[in-house]
Wavefront OBJ file of the C-alpha trace (Angstrom):
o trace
v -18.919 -19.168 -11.002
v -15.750 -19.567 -12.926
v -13.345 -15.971 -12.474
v -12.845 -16.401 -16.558
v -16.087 -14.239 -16.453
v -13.889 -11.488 -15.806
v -11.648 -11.036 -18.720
v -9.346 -13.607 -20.444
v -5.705 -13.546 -19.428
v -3.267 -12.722 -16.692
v -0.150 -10.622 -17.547
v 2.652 -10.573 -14.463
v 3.984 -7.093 -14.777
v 7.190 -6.893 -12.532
v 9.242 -3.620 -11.022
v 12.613 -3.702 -8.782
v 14.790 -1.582 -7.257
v 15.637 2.267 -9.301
v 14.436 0.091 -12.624
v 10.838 -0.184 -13.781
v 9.709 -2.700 -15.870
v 5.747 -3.269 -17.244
v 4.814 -6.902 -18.830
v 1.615 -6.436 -20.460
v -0.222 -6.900 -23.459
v 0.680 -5.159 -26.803
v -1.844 -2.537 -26.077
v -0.060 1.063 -27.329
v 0.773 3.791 -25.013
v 3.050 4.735 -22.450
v 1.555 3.464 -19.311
v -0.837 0.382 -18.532
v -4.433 1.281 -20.161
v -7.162 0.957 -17.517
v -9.162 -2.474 -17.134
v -11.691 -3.017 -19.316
v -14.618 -5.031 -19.740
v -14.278 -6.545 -16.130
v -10.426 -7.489 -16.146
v -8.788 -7.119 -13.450
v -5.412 -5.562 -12.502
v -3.757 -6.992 -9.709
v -0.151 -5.624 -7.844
v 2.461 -6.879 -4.869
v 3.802 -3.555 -3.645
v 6.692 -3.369 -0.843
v 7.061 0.112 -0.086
v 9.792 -0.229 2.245
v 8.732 1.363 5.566
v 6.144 3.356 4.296
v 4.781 5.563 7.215
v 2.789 8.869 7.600
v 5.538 11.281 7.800
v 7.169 10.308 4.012
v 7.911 13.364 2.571
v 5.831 15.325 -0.625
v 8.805 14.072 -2.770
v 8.049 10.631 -2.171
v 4.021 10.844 -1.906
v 4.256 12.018 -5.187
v 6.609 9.529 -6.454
v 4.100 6.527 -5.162
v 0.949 8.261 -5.992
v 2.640 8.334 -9.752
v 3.755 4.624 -9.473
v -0.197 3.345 -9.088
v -0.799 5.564 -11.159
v 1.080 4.351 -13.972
v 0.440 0.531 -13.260
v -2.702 1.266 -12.755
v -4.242 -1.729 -10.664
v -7.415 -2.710 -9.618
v -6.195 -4.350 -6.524
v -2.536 -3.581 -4.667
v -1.106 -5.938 -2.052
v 1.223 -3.689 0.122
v 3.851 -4.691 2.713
v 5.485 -2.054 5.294
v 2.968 0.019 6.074
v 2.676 2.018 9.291
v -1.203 2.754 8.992
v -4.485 3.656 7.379
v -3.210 7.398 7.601
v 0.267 6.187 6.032
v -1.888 4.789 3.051
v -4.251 7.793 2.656
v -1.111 9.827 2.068
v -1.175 8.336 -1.729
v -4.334 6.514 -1.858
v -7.338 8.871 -2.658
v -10.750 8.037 -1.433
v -11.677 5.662 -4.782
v -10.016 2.957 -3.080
v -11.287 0.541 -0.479
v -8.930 -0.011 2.214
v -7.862 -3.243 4.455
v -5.392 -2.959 7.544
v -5.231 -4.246 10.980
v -3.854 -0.448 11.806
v -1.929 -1.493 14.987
v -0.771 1.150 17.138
v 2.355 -1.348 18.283
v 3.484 -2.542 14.481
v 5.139 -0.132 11.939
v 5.370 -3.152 9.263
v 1.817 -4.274 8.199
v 0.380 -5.571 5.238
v -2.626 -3.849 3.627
v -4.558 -4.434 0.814
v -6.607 -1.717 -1.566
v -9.045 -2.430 -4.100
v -10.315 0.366 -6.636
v -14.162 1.128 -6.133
v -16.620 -0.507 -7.142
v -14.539 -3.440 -5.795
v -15.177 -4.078 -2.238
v -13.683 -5.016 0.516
v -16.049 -7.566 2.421
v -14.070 -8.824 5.256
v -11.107 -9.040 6.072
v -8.734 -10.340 9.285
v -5.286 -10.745 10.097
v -4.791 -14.617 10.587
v -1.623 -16.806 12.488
v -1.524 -14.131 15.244
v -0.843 -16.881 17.952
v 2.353 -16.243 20.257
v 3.002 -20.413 18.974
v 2.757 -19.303 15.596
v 5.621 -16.758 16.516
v 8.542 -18.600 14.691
v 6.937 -18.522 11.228
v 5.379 -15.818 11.489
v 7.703 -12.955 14.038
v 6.220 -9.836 15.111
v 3.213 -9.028 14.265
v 2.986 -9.114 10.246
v 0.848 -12.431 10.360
v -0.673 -12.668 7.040
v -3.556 -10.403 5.835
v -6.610 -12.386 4.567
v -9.550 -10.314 2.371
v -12.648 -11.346 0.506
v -13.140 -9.377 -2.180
v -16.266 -8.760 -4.383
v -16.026 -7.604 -7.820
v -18.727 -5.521 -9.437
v -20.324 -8.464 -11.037
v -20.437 -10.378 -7.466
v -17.780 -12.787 -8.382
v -15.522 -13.332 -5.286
v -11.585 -13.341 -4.687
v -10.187 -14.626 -1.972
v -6.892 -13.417 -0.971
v -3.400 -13.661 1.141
v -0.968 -11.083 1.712
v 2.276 -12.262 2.742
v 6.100 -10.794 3.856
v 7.882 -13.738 5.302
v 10.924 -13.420 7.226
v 13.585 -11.700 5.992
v 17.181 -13.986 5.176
v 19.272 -11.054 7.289
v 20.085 -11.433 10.755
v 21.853 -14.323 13.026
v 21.830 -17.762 10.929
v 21.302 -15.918 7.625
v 19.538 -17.868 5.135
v 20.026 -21.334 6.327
v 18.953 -20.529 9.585
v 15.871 -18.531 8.277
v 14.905 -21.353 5.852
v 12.609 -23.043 8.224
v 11.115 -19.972 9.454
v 10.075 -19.537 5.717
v 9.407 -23.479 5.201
v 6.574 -23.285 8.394
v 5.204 -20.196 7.051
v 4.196 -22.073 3.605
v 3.319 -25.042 5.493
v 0.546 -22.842 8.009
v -0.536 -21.070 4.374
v -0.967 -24.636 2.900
v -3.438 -26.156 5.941
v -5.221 -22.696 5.943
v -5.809 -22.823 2.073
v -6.056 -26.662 1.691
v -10.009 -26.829 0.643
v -10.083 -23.954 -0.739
v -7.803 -24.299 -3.926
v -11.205 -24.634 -5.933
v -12.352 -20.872 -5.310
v -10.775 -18.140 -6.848
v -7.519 -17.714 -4.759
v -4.575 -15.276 -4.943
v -1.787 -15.648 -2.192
v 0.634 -12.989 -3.184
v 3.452 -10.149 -1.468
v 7.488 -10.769 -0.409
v 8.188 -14.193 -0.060
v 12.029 -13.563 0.806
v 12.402 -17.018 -1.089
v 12.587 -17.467 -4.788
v 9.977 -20.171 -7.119
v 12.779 -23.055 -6.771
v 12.863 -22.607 -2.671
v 10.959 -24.861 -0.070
v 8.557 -22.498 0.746
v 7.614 -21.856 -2.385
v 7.790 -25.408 -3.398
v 5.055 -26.225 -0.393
v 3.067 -23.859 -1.500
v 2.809 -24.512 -5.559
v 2.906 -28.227 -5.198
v 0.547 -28.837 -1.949
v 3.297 -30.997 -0.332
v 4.284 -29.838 2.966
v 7.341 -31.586 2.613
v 8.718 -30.274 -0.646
v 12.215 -29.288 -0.382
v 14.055 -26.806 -2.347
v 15.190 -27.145 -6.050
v 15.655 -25.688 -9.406
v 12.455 -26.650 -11.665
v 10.776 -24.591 -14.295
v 7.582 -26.296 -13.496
v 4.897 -25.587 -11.381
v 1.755 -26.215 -9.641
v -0.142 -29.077 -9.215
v -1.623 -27.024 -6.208
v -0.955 -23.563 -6.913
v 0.205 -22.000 -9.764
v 3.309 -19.076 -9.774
v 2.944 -16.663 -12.388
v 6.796 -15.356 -11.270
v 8.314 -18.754 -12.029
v 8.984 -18.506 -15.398
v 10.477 -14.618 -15.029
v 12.822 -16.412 -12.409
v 13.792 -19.009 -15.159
v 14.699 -16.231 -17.066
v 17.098 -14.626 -14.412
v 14.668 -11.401 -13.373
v 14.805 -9.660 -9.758
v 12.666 -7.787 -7.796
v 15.471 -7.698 -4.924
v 18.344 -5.250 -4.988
v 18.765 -4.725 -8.639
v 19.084 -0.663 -7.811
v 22.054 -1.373 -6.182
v 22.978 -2.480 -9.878
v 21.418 -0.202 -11.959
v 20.579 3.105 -11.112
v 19.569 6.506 -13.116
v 19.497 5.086 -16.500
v 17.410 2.194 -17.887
v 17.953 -0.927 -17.580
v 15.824 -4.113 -17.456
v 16.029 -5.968 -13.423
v 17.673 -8.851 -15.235
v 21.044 -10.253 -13.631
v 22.654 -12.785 -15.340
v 23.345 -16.241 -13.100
v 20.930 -14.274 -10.155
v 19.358 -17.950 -10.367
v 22.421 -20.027 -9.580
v 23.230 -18.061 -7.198
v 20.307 -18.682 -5.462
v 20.331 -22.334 -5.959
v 24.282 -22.434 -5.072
v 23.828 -21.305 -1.049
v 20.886 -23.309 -0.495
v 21.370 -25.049 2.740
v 24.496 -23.454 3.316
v 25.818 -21.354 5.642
v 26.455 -18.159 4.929
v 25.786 -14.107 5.775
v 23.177 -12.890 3.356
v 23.997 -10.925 1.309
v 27.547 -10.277 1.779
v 28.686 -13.805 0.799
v 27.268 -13.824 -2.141
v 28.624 -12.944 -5.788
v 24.889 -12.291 -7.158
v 22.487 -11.251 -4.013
v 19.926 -9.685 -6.693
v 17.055 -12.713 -6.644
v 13.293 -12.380 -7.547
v 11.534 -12.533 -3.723
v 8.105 -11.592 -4.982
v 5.593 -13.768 -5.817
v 2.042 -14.138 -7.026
v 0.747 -17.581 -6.575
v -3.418 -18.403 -7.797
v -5.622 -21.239 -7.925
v -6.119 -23.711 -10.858
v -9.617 -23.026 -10.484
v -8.810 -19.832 -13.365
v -6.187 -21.408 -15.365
v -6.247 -21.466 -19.238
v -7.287 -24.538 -20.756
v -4.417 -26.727 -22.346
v -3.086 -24.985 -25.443
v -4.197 -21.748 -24.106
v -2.007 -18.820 -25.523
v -1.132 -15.672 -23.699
v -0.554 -12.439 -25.432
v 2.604 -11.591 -26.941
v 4.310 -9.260 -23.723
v 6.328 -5.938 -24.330
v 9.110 -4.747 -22.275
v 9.025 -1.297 -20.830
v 11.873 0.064 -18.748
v 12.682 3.508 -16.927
v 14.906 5.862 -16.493
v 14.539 6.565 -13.046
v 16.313 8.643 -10.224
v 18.247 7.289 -7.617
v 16.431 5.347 -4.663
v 18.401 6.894 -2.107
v 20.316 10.294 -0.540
v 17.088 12.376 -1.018
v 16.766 11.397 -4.884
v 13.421 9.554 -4.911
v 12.593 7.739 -8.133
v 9.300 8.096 -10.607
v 7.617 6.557 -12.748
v 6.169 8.660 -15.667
v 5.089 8.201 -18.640
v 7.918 10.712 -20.636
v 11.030 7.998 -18.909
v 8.934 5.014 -20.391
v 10.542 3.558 -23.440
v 9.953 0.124 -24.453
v 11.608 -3.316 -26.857
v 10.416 -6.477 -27.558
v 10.478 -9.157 -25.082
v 8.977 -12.754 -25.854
v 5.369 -14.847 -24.546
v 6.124 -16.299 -20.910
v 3.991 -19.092 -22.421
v 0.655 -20.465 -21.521
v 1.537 -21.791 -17.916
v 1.762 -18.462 -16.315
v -1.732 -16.822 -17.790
v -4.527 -17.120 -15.655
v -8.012 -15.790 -17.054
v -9.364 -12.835 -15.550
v -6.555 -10.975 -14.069
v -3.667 -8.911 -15.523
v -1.245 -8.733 -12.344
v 1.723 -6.723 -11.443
v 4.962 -7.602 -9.140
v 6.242 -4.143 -7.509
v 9.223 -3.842 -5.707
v 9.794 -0.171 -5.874
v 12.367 1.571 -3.366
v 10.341 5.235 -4.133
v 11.824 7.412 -1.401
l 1 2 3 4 5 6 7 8 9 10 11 12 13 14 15 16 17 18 19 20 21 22 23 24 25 26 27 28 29 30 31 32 33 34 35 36 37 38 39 40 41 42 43 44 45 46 47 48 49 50 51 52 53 54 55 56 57 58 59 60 61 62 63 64 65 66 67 68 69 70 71 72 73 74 75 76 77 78 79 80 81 82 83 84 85 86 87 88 89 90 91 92 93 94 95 96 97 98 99 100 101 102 103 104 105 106 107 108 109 110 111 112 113 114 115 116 117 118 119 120 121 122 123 124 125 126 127 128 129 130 131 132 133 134 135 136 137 138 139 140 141 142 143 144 145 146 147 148 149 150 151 152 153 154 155 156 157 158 159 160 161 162 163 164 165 166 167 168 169 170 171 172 173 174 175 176 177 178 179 180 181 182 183 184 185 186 187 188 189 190 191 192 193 194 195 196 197 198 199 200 201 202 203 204 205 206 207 208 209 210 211 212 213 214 215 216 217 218 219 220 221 222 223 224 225 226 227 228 229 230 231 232 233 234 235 236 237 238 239 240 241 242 243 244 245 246 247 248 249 250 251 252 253 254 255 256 257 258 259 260 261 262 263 264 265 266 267 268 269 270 271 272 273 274 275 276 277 278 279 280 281 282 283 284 285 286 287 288 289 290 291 292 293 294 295 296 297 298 299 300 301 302 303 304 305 306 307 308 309 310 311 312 313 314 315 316 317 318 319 320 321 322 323 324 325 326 327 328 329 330 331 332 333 334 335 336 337 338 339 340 341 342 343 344 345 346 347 348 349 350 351 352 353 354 355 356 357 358 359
């Protein structure tokens, strides 16, 4: 059963740092209108150590974040627990965590009732599996069944980190084996509906990603505005266009401003496979880490159009010093921004990239 039974396009929508921005379809209103007639909403969320003793401030400032983007289904990376979640997440969502007493950094998913939950397991937990995958953030897999019984099958990811001893060169291959385990655990399954999504730590031109999109576990690093054969990355052509979902609060804080940094893509492309200390070598160390990567199984036919996209940005507090930011519908204002083009629709889904520091 093809997923195009769901709705007809996908829509990335895309938030960093103290700025908000919503990609969606010309629709009207302040905020993301529900889903409608079976489309689907889908978001990456890192909440940056989210755990069950955030304060009222910032439990209000998330629960007004989902509220605004509104998704059907919400990827999440740091989370504590299941209690951590149901700070912000009322009981019209269905819920998937390992909850482990020993790690404060898992990955959940959530899925908006009548969407369920069907199984779900926390996979590449073997100590030799260790140096792709350190501590115990694995990956998260789910099946998920919509209303209509049509199934999604789906991968939360948050791959190591480019900080630490080696910086990014030395973390590369950490990231490279990650994709490579994804790729023999997905390989065979690229004809169901498939979503592998969350915080990469690696932009669409990097190795990992590379693996992943073109089903070559040797793929190396490049610039390329292309993508797929394998799977396809809705985020690559916001990279091409120089958006962030990393750091741009450090830019841009309190008044609006799009997560857009000019030559953040160079950048990127300039240190690969060099040494260096992340981020403090770097002139531009804003880079889009987030990714949402499906199947071709739900792609648009050739000569598909997507909608025409608006812009929305806020004007949102600081992310830091006790100053947690929001996202409400009176800071929303919005301008024109053009089609991403057919490549990165997929029919049935509208999905969202958060990175939101909402503290």
């Amino acid at each position: 059963m093809r997923i195009s039974r769901l709705g007809s396009y996908l829509v990335p929508l895309l938030c960093a740092g103290a700025t908000v921005a919503l990609l969606e379809a010309k629709c009207g209103g302040a905020s993301p209108p529900p889903a409608k007639n079976g489309l689907l909403r889908i978001a990456s969320y890192n909440m940056e150590w989210m755990n069950e003793e955030i304060s009222k401030g910032r439990e209000a400032n998330v629960r007004s974040v989902i509220r605004n983007v509104n998704p059907d289904i919400l990827a999440m990376q740091e989370i504590q627990s299941r209690a951590a979640l149901r700070r912000f997440l009322g009981p019209e969502w269905n819920i998937a965590i390992a909850d482990d007493l020993e790690e404060d950094q898992e990955l959940a998913l959530a899925v908006r009732k009548p969407l369920r939950i069907i199984r779900h397991a926390v996979i590449f937990k073997s100590p030799h599996q260790d140096f792709a995958f350190p501590g115990r953030r694995d990956t998260l897999r789910a099946l998920v069944r919509t209303g209509r019984g049509e199934e999604i099958e789906i991968y939360v990811v948050h791959l190591k980190s480019r900080g630490g001893p080696g910086g990014r060169k030395a973390t590369d291959r950490q990231r490279m084996a990650a994709a490579r385990l994804l790729l023999k655990e997905i390989t065979g399954r690229e004809q169901r509906n498939l979503i592998v999504l969350g915080d990469f730590n690696d932009t669409p031109d990097d190795a990992s990603l590379n693996i992943l999109e073109s089903g070559n576990p040797r793929a190396i690093g490049k610039m390329s505005d292309s993508t797929g054969p394998f799977l396809l990355n809705l985020m690559q052509p916001l990279h091409a266009g120089d958006y962030v979902t990393q750091w741009a609060s450090n830019r841009y804080r309190a008044f609006p401003s799009e997560p857009r940094i000019t030559g953040a893509r160079r950048e990127n492309d300039r240190w690969r496979g060099r040494e260096c200390r992340f981020p403090d070598d770097l002139g531009v160390a804003e880079a889009l880490f987030d990714q949402i990567l499906v199947s071709r199984k739900s792609a648009p036919a050739p000569g598909g159009k997507c909608p025409n996209l608006l812009w929305r940005r806020s004007s949102a507090g600081h992310a830091f010093g006790g100053h947690p930011q929001r996202l409400g519908q009176d800071t929303l204002r919005q301008s024109g921004l053009p089609s991403i083009g057919p490549s990165a629709c997929l029919r049935g889904f509208q999905c969202s990239l958060m990175r939101l520091l909402s503290r």
